[in-house]
N, C-alpha and C positions, 0 to 999 in steps of 0.2 A: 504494500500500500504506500504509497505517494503522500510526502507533507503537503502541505496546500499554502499557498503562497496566501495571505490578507494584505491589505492597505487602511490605515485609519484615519475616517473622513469625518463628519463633523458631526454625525453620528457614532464613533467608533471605529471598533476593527470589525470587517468584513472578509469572507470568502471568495476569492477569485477563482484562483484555478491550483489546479496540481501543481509543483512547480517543475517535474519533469517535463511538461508540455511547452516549458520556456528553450528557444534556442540560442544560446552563447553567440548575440552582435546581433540579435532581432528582436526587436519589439512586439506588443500586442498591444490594440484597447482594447479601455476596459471600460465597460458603463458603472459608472457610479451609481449607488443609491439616490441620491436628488438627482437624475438623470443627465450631470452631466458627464463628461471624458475621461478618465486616465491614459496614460502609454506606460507600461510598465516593461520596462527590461532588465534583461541577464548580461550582464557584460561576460567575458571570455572569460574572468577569474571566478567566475561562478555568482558576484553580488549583484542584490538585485535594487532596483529602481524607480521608482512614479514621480511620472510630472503631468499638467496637464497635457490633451492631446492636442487642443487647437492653438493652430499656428495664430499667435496676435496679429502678426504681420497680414496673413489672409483671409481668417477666421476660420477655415478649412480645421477639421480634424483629422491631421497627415502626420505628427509628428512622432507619432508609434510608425512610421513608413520610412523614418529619417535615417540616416546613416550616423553609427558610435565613433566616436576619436575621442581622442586626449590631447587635451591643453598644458602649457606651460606646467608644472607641477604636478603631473600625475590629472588634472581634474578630466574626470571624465562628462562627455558631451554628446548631444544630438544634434545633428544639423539636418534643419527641416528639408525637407524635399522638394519643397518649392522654391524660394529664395533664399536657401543656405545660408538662414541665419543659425546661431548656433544655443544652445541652451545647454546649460548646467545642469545634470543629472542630479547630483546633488541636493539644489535649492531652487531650480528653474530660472535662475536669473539668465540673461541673452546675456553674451561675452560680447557682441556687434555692437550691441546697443544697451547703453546701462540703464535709460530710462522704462526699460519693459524685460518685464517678466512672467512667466507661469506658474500654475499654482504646483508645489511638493508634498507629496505624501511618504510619511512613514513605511515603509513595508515590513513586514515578518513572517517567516516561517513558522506555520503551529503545526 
């Protein structure tokens, strides 16, 4: 049996999915309980991720489609799909642009 990957949203921690069903440098959304987006990933060393999924920049939900790197210091990122702006995995702040950000979620394994 498979641990299950959660995320805690402003209601709590939540059930997503298995976390075997995650693939190392791919993303998923995820619907949230108030209906709106997560992207949740697995980076290559196994830790996992959430930020929101819509791009501020286009308001598209593409940013679980985006492509993983690392910035200066280890930080690991997504750059959206559209206009490769880039987001902190971490804390969703844009590294392009400091005055825009996406929202972060907690994640853990239960």
């Amino acid at each position: 049996m498979s641990a299950t990957v959660e995320l805690h949203g402003p209601e709590g921690w939540f059930a997503v999915c298995p976390v075997d069903v995650l693939e190392p440098g791919r993303g998923v959304a995820v619907l949230l309980p108030d209906g709106g987006q997560a992207a949740l990933f697995r980076d290559r060393t196994g830790r996992l991720y959430a930020i929101g999924n819509v791009d501020p920049f286009t308001g598209a939900g593409v940013l679980s489609h985006g492509l993983l790197g690392s910035a200066p210091g280890d930080r690991p990122y997504v750059a959206s799909p559209l206009l490769k702006q880039r987001f902190d995995l971490a804390d969703g702040r844009c590294l392009d642009d400091d005055e825009v950000s996406v929202a972060s979620y907690p994640v853990r394994v239960g």
